[in-house]
C-alpha positions in Angstrom: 0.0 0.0 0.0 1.3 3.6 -0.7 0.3 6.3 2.1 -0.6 9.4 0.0 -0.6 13.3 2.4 -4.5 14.7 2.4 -4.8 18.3 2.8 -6.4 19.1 6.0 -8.5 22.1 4.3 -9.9 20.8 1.0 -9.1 17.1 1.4 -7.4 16.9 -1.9 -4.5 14.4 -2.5 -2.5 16.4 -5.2 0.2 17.6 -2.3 3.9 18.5 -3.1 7.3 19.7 -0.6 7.1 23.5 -0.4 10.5 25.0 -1.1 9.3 28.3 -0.7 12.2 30.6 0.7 10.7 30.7 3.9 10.9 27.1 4.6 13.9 26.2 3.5 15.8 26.9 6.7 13.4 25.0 8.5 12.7 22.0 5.9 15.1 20.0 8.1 13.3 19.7 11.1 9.9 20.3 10.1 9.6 19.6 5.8 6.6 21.9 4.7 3.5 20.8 2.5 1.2 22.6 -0.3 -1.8 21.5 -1.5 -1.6 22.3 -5.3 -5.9 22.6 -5.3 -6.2 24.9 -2.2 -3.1 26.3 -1.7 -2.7 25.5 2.1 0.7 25.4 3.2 1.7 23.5 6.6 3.6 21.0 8.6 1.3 18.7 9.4 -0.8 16.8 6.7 -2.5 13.9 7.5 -1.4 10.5 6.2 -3.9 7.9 4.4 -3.1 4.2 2.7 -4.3 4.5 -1.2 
């Protein structure tokens, strides 16, 4: 099974890294997520089994 990232706002699946300037410095200890539908940017996006 592959575990996909949902976006907490919209729900959508289509989530990439977000190497945005201002996470850069802190991709290390906490990597940063965008959802590509919404937008939302955060640390934490739940994980499901596709």
């Amino acid at each position: 099974m592959v575990r996909k990232r949902i976006c907490p706002k919209c729900k959508s699946m289509d989530i990439t890294n977000d190497w945005s300037v201002a996470n850069i410095a802190r991709e290390f200890a906490n990597p940063a997520f965008r959802c590509n539908k919404c937008g939302f940017t955060g640390t934490f996006f739940p994980e499901t089994e596709e």
